[in-house]
C-alpha positions as CSV (number, residue, x, y, z in Angstrom):
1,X,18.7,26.2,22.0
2,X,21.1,23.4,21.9
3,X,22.8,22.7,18.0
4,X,23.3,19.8,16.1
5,X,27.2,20.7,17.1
6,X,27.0,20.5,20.7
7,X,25.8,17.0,20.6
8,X,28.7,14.3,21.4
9,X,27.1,11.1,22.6
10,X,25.0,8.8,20.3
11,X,23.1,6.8,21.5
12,X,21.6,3.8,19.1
13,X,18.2,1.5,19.9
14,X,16.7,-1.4,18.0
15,X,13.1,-2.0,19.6
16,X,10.8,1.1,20.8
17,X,10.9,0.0,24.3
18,X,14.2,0.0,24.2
19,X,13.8,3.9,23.2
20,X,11.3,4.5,26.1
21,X,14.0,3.3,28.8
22,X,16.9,5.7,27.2
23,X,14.3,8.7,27.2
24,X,13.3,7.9,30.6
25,X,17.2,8.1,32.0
26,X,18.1,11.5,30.5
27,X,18.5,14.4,33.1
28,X,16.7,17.0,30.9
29,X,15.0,16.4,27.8
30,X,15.7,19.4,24.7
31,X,13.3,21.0,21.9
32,X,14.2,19.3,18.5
33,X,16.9,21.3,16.7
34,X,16.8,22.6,12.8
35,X,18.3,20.0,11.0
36,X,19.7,20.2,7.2
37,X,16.5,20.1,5.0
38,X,19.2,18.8,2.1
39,X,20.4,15.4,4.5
40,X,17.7,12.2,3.8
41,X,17.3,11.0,7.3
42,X,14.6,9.1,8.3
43,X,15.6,8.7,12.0
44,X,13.6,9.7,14.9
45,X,15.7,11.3,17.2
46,X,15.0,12.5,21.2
47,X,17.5,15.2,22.4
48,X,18.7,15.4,25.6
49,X,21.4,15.8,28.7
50,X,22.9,13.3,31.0
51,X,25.3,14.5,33.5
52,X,27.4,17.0,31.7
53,X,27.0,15.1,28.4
54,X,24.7,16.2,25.5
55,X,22.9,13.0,24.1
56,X,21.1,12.3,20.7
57,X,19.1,8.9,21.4
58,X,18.1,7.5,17.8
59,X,15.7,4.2,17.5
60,X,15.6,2.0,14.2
61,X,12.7,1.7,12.0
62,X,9.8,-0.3,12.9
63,X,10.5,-3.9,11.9
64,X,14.2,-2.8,11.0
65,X,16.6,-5.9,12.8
66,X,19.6,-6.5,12.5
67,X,23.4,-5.4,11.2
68,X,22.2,-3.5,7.8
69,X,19.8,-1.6,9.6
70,X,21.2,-0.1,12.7
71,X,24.5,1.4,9.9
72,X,21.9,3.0,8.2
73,X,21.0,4.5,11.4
74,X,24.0,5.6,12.2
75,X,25.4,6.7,9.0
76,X,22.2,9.4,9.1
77,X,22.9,10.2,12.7
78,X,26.3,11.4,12.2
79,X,25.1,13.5,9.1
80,X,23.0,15.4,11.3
81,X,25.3,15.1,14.2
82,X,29.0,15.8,13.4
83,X,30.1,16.3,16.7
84,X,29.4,13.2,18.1
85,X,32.4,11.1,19.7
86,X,31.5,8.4,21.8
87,X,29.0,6.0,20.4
88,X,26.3,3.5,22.4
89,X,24.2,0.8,21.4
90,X,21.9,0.1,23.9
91,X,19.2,-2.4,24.5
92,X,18.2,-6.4,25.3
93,X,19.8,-9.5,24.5
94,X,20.2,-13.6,24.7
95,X,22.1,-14.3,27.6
96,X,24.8,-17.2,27.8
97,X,24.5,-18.6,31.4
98,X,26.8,-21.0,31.0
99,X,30.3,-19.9,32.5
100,X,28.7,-17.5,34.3
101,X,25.6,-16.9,36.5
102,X,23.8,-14.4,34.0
103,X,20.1,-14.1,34.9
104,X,16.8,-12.2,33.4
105,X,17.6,-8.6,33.6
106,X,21.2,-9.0,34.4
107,X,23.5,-6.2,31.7
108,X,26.2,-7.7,29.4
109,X,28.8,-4.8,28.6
110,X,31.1,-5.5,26.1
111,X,34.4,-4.9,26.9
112,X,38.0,-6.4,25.0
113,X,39.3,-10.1,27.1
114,X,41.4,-12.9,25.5
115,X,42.1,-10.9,22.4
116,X,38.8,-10.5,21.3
117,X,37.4,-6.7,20.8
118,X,33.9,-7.5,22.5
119,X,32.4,-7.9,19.9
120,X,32.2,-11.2,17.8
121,X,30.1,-11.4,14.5
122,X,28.8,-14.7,13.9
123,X,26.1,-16.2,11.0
124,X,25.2,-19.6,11.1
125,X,22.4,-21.7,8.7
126,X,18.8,-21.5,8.1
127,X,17.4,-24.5,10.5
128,X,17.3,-23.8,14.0
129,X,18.7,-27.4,14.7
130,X,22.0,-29.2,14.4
131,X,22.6,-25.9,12.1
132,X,26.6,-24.9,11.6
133,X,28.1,-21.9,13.0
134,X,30.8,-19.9,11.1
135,X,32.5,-17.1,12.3
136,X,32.6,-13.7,9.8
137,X,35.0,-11.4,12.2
138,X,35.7,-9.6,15.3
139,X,35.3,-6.2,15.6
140,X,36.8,-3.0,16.5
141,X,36.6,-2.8,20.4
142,X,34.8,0.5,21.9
143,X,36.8,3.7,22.1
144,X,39.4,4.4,24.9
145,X,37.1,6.8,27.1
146,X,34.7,4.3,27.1
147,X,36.7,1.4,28.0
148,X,38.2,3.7,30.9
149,X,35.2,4.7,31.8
150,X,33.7,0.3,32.5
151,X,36.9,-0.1,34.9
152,X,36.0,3.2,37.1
153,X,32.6,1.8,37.6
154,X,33.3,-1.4,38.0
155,X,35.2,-0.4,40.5
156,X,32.7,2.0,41.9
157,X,30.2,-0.7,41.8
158,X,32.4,-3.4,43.8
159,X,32.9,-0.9,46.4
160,X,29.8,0.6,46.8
161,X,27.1,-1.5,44.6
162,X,25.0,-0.2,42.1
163,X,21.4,1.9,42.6
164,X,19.8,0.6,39.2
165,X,17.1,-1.3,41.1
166,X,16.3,1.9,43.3
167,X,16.4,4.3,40.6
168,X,14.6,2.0,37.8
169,X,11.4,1.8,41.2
170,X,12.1,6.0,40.8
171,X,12.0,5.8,37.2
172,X,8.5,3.9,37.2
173,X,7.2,5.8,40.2
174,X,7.8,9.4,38.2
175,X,5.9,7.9,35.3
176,X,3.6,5.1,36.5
177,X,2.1,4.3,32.9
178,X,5.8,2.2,32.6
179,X,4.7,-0.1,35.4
180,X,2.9,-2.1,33.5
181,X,5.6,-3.2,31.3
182,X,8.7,-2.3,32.8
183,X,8.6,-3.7,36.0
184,X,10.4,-6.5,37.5
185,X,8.6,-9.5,36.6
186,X,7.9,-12.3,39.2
187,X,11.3,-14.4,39.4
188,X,9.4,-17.3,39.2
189,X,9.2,-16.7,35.5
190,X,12.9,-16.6,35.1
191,X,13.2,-20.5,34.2
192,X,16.4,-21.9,32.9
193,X,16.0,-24.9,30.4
194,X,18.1,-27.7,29.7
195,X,20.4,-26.8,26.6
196,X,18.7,-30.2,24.9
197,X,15.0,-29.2,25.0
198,X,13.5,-26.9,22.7
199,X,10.0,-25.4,23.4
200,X,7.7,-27.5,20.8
201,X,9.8,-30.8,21.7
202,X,8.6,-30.5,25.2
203,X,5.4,-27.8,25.1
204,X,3.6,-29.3,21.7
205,X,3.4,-25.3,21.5
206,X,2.3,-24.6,24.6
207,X,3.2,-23.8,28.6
208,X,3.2,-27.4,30.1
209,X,7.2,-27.4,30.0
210,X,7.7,-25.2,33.0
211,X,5.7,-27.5,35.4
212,X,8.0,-30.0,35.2
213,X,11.3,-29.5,37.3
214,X,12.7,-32.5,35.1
215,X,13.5,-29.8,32.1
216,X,15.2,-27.0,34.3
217,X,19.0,-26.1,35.4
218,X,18.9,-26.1,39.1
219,X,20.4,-22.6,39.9
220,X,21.1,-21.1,43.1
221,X,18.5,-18.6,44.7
222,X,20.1,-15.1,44.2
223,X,20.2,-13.0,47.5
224,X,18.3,-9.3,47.2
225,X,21.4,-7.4,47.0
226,X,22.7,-9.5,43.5
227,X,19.3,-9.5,42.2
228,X,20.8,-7.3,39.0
229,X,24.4,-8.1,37.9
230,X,27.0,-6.4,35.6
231,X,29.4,-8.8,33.2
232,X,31.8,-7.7,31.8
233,X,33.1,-10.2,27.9
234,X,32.6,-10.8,24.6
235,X,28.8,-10.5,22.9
236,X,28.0,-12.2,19.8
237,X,26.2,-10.5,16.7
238,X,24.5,-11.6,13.8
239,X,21.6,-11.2,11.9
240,X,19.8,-14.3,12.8
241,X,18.5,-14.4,16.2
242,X,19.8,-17.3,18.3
243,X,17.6,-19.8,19.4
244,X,19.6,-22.9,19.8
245,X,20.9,-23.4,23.6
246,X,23.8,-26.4,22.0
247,X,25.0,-23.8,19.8
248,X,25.0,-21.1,22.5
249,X,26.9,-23.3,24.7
250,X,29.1,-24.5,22.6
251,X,30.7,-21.0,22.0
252,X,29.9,-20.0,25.6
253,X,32.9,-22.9,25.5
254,X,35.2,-21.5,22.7
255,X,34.6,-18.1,22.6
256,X,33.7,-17.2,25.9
257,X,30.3,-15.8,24.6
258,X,28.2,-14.0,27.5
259,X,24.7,-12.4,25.2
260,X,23.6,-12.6,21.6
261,X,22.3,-10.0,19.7
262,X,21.1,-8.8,16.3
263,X,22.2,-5.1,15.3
264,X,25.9,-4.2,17.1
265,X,28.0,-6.3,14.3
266,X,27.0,-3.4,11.5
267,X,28.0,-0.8,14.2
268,X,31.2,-1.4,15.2
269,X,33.5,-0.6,12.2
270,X,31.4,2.5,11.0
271,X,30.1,3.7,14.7
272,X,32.8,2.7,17.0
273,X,30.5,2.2,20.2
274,X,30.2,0.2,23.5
275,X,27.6,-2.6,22.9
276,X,25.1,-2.6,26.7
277,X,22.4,-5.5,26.7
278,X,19.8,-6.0,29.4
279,X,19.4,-10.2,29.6
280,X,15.6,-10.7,28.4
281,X,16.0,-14.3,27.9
282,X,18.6,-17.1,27.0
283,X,19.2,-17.3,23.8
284,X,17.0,-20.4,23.5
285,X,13.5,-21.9,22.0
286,X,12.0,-20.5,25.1
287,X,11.4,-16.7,24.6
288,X,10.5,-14.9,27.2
289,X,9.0,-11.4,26.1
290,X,8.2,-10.5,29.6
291,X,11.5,-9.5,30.9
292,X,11.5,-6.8,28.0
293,X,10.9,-4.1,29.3
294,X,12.8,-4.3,32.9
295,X,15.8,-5.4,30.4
296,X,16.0,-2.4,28.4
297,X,15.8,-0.5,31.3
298,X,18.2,-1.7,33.1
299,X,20.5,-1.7,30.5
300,X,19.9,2.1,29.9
301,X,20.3,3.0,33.7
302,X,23.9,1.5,33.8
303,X,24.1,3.2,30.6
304,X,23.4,6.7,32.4
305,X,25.7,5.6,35.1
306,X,28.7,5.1,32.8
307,X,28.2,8.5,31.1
308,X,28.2,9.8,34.6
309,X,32.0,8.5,34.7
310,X,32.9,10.1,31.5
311,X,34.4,13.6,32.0
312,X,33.4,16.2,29.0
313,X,37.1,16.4,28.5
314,X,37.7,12.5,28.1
315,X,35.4,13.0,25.5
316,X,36.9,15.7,23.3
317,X,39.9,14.1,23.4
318,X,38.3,10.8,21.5
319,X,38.0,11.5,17.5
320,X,35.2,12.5,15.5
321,X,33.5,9.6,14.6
322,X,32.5,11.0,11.3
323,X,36.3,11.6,10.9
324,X,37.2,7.9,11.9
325,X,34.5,7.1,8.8
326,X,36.4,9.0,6.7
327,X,39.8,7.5,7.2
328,X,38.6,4.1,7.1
329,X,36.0,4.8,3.6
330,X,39.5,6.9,2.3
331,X,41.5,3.4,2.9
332,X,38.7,1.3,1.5
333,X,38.8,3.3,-1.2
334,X,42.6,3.0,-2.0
335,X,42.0,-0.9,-1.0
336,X,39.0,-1.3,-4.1
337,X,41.7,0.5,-6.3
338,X,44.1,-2.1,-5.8
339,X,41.8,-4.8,-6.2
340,X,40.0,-4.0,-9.4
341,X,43.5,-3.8,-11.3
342,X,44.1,-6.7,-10.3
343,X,43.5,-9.7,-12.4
344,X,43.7,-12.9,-9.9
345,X,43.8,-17.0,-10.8
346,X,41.7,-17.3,-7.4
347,X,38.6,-16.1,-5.7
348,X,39.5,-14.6,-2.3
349,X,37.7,-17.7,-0.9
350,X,40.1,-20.0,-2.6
351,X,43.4,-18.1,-1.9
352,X,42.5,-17.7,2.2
353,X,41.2,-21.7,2.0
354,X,45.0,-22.2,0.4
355,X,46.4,-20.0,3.9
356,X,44.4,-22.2,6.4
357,X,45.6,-25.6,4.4
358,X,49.2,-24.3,5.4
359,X,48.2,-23.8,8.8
360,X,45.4,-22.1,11.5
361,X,48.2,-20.4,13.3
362,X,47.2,-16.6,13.4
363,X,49.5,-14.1,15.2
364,X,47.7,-11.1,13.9
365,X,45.2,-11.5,16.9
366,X,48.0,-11.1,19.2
367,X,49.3,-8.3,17.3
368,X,46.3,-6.2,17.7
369,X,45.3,-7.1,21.1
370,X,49.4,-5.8,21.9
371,X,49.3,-2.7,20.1
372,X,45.6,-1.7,21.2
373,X,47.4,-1.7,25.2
374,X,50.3,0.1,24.1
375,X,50.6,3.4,26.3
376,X,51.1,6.5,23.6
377,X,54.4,7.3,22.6
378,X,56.4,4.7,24.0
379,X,59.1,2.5,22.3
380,X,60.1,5.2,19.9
381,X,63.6,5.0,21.6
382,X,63.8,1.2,19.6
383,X,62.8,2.3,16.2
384,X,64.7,5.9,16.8
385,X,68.0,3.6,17.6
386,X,70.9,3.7,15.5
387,X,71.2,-0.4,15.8
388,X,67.1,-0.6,14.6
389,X,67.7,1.7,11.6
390,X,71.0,-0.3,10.6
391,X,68.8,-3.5,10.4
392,X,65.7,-1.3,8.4
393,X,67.8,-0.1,6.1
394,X,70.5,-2.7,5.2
395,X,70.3,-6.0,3.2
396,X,70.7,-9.3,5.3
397,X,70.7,-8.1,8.6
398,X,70.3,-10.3,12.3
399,X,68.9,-8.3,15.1
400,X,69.4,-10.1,18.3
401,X,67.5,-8.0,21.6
402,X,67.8,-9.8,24.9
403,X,65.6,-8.4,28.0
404,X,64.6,-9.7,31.0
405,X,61.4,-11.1,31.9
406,X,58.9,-8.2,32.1
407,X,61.2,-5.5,30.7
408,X,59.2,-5.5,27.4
409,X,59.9,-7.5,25.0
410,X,56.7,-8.6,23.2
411,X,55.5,-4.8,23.4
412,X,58.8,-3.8,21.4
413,X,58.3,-6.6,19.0
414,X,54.7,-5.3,18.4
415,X,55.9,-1.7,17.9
416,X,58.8,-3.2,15.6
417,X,55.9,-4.8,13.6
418,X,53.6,-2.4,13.6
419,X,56.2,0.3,12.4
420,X,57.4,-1.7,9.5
421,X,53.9,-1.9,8.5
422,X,53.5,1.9,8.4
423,X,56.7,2.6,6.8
424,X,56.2,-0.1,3.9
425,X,52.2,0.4,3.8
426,X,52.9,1.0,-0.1
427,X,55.4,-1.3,-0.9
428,X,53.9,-4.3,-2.3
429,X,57.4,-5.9,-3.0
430,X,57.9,-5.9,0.6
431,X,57.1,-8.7,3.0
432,X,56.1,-8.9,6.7
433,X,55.9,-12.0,8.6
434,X,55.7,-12.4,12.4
435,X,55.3,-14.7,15.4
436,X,54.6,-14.4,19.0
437,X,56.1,-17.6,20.2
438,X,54.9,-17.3,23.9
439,X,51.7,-17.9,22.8
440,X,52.6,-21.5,21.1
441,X,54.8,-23.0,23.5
442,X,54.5,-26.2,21.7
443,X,55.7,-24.7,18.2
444,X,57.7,-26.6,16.0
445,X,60.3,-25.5,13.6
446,X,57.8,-26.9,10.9
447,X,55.0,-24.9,12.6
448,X,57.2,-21.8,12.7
449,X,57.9,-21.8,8.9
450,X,54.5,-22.4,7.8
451,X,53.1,-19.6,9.9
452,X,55.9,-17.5,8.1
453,X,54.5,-18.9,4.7
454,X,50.9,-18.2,5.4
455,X,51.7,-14.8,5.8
456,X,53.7,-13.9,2.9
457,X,52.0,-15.9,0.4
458,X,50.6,-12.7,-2.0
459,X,47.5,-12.1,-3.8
460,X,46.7,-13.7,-6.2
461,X,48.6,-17.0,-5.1
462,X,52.0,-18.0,-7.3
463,X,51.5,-20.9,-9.7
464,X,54.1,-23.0,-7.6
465,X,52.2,-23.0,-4.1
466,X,49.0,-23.4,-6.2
467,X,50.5,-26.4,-7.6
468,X,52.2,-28.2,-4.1
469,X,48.1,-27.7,-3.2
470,X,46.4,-28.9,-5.6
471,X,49.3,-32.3,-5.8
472,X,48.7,-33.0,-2.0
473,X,45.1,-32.3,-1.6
474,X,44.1,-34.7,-4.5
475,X,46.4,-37.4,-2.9
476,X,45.4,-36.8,1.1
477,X,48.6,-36.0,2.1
478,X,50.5,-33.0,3.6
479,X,53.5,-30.9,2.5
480,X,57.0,-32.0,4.0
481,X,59.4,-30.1,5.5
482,X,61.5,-29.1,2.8
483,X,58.7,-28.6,0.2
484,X,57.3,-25.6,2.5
485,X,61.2,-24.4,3.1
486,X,61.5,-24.4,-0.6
487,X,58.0,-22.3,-0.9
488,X,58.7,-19.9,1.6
489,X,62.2,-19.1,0.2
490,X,60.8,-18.9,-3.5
491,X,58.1,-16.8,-2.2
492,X,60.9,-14.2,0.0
493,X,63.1,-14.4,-3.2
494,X,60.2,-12.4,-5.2
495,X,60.0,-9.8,-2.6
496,X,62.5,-7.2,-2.9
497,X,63.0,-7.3,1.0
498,X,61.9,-9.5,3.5
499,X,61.6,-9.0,7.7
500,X,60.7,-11.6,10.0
501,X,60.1,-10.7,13.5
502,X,60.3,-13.7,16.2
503,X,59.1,-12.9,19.9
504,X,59.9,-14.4,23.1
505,X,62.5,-17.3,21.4
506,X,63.0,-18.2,25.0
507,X,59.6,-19.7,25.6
508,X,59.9,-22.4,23.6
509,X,61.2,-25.4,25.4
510,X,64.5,-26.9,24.5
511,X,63.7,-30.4,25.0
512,X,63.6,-32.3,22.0
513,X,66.0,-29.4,20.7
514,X,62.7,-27.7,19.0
515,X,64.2,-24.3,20.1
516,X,67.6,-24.7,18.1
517,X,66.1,-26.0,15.7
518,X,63.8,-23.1,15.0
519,X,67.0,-21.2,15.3
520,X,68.8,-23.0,12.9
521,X,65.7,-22.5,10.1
522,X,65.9,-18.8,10.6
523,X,69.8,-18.9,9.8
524,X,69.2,-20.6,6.9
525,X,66.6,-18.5,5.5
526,X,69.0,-15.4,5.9
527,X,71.6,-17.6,4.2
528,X,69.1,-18.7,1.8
529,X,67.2,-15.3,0.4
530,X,68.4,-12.8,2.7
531,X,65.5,-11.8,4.5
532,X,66.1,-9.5,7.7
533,X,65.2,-11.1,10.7
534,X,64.7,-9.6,14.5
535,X,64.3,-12.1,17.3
536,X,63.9,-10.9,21.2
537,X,64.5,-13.4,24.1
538,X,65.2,-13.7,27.2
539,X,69.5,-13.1,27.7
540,X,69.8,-17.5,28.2
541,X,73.5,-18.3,27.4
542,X,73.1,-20.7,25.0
543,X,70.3,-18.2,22.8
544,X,72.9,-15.4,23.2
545,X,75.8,-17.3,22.2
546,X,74.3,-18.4,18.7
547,X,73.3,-14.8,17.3
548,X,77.0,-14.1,18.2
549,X,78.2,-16.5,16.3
550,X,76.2,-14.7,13.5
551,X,77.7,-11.1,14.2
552,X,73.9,-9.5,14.8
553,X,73.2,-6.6,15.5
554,X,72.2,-6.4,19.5
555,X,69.7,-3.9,20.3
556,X,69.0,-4.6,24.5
557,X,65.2,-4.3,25.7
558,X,64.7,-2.7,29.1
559,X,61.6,-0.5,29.9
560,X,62.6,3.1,30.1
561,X,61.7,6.0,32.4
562,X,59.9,8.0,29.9
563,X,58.2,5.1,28.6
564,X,56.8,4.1,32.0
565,X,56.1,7.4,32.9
566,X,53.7,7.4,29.8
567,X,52.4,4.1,30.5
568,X,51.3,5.6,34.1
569,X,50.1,9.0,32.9
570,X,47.4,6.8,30.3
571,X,46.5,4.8,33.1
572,X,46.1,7.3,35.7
573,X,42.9,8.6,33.0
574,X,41.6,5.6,34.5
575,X,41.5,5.9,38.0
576,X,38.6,7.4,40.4
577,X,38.2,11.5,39.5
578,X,39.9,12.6,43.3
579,X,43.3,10.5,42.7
580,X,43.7,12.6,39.2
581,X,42.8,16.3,40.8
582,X,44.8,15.6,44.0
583,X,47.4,17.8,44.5
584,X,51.0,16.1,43.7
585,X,49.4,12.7,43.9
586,X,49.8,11.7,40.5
587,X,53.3,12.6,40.1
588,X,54.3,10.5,43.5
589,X,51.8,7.5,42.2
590,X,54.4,8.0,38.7
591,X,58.0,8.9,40.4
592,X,56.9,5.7,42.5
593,X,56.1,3.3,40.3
594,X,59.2,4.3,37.7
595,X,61.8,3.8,40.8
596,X,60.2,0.8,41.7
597,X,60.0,-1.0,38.1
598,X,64.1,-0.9,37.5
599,X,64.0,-1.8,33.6
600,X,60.8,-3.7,33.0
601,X,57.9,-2.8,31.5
602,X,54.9,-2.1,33.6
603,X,51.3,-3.6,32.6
């Protein structure tokens, strides 16, 4: 008998026929095992293999929707389950089929593009029209297995296409009470309504709607061989289901949303998991409950097939999850410490409305999208450099580090960020501020210093910037220049060090002399306070010639051997299972590529 141990994959379902198409898509189905009598769990749980991979599938209560429940869920799961590693939530969703051509029983995998994790937690009001839509967070992305695990069958499935509509006809054929309800339904049903029509506008509660070719998108017939599709983005979670197509295309707009759905946004930072939805309808007034079934079970099919890409040693290398749960609960706790000795002037609502009055800029996005790519191990030569440590540790210090275009730069800035972070995790009297300047190539100098201010404005917020708020906000008016210069130096002046990190100086244009003149505010904040300040660029004379003017310290960037060695070792996890166990290939693929790179960073 297999024990609660040997179990590393968790898999998560909302809706019970989202449980029958996981059962149906494990290899070998196992006896229940003795559980802890002491643990409360209230889970029903089917034990299983797929491939080489031991699976727990779990479902939620009946009638239990959305974020609270499916934690709940898992937070039983791994009591009973401490092995498990890899999580998945699996099951049917809204589609967006706005930017793309998602149809009924298409899958939406999430997976991490243009910074966001893959998944987006939204709320929005009670009515279902003209209601607003507010953003609460994005979420941790799925583990590193995982994610490897999407582009080798991506890749697999460009190459050679998928089987899931051959193997979900095998599926029904072994078990023929699932036809019924797990079939493909007639495409005919698969209607697309205009975004501006909702059901009882047009229907009076009833079918009349889809007779009338007026109220549909005209879509392309799909050829056989495309009839099921795999996208890859960002899905939206909440715990309100969607049901308003101008809302669902107005952040298929912004936020590149491709599927809504109800339960992943409670999983993500306490069961770090790949979110899979089968398209069942479009996230309209028109629900369409007959694509269920063939949804769910589609979804769970290209579930089985990434599994089938996971090797058991990819797997054991990812954490615990119960362990990741206890580092994060262990910070939480040290976080709720802080905060109820604290005694602030404003409500955490007030200080971050304070922040975005300042400015929207937000580098921290960046920050985490950089660091999330960054190969294991490399840059420690920068922060293990005698010029890095002579800027850490001294007062009033310039760092100037030139590189070429792709040797590294932003990746080394990221590193330098995130290491200060880590060493001064404790020091509340020390302040971190950043910018990734290639990202706002139309920055100002003014732009520049109030992102800087934004950051390092503590909690609770000092009686003078509560003050220059409260004067321009009654009047209508906007802080100058030297009001938020004078802020941010009174606000460095009550830390008892400062660094400011700058990145890619270079991209900003030099017309209208915005680019000296961001220089310029820098120098004058070091005259100013003092604050330690590290800027990378490309090596353009006239950049060069002003930090040597100021005797910094010059730390060059240019990609090592080592690091790009590492880069292509992480990678090489990746790629197809006969390029990793073929003899002497990887270390030609990595002498190769290290030869061929000359100093910049590979990506």
């Amino acid at each position: 008998m297999t024990g609660p141990s040997e179990y590393t994959v968790g898999w998560i379902c909302a809706l019970p026929c989202e449980y029958v198409a996981a059962q149906s898509c494990l290899d070998e189905e196992h006896d229940d095992v003795s559980l802890d009598a002491s643990q409360s769990d209230n889970n029903d749980y089917t034990l299983g293999r797929i491939g080489k991979h031991n699976v727990v599938i779990a479902v939620l209560p009946k009638g239990g929707h959305g974020t609270t429940s499916a934690t709940a869920v898992a937070r039983d799961m791994l009591h009973c389950f401490p092995n498990i590693r890899i999580g998945l939530m699996v099951g049917i969703g809204g589609g967006v089929p706005t930017k793309k051509d998602i149809r009924l029983g298409d899958v939406v995998v999430s997976a991490p593009q243009d910074g966001m994790s893959g998944v987006f937690q939204y709320d929005f009001g009670k009515s279902v029209q003209n209601q607003a839509f507010v953003s609460t967070g994005v979420l941790d992305q799925p583990p590193a297995a995982l994610r490897g695990a999407m582009a080798r069958i991506e890749a697999w499935y460009d190459r050679k296409g998928h089987q899931i509509e051959e193997r979900l006809n095998a599926v029904l054929s072994e078990n023929p009470r699932l036809r019924q309800k797990y079939s493909r339904p007639n495409s005919t049903s698969d209607l697309l309504f205009r975004p501006d029509l909702t059901h009882d506008s047009i229907c009076n509660g009833g079918s009349g709607c889809v007779n009338d070719p007026e109220n549909l998108v005209l879509r392309r017939e799909r050829p056989q061989c495309e009839a099921i599709t795999i996208h890859y983005g960002t899905i939206a979670s909440g715990n309100q289901l969607m049901k308003n197509a101008v809302i669902r295309d107005e952040l298929s707009q912004t936020k590149n949303i491709l599927c809504f759905e109800m339960e992943a946004a409670g999983l993500m930072n306490h069961f770090p998991c790949a979110v899979i939805r089968g398209i069942c309808d479009y996230s309209d007034s028109h629900k369409n409950d007959q694509w269920q079934g063939y949804a769910a079970l589609t979804a769970a099919l290209y579930t089985k097939d990434l599994l089938t890409q996971l090797s058991p040693r990819e797997v054991n290398v990812e954490k615990r999850i119960a362990d990741i749960l206890s580092d994060v609960n262990k910070a939480l706790a040290r976080t709720e410490m802080g905060v109820r000795n604290m005694e602030p002037k404003l409500e955490m609502q007030e200080y971050n409305t304070i922040l975005d009055w300042f400015t929207d800029l937000d580098h921290g996005l960046q920050l985490r999208d950089h660091i999330s790519r960054r190969a294991p191990k490399t840059g420690g030569w920068f922060v293990e450099s005698a010029e890095f440590n002579k800027w850490l540790t001294e007062p009033r210090q310039l760092l100037f580090c030139p590189g070429i275009p792709g040797a590294g730069k932003t990746m080394i800035a990221s590193i330098v960020i995130n290491h200060l972070h880590r060493v001064f995790e404790n020091e509340k009297k020390v302040g971190i501020a950043f910018a990734f300047l290639s990202y706002q190539a139309q920055l100002s100098h003014f732009d520049l210093l109030r992102g800087l201010l934004k950051q390092l404005i503590p909690y609770p917020v000092p009686d003078e910037v509560v003050d220059l708020y409260e004067y321009h906000t009654q009047k209508g008016t906007r802080p100058s220049l030297d009001e938020v210069f004078s802020s941010l130096c009174t606000i460095i002046s009550r830390f008892s060090r400062t660094f400011i990190v700058i990145d890619g100086l270079d991209e900003i244009p030099v017309s209208a002399g915005v680019r000296s003149k961001i220089v310029t505010e820098l120098f004058n904040i070091q005259d100013t306070v003092g604050a330690n300040i590290a800027v990378t660029s490309r090596p353009i004379s006239g950049i060069v010639e002003r930090f040597e003017e100021r005797n910094s310290i010059r730390r060059d960037i240019r990609a090592t051997d080592d690091d790009v060695r590492r880069f292509i070792n992480s990678e090489i996890l990746t790629f197809q299972t006969w390029i990793r166990e073929a003899d002497g290939l990887e270390r030609n693929i990595t002498d190769t590529v290290v030869k061929a790179t000359d100093g910049m960073q590979v990506e």
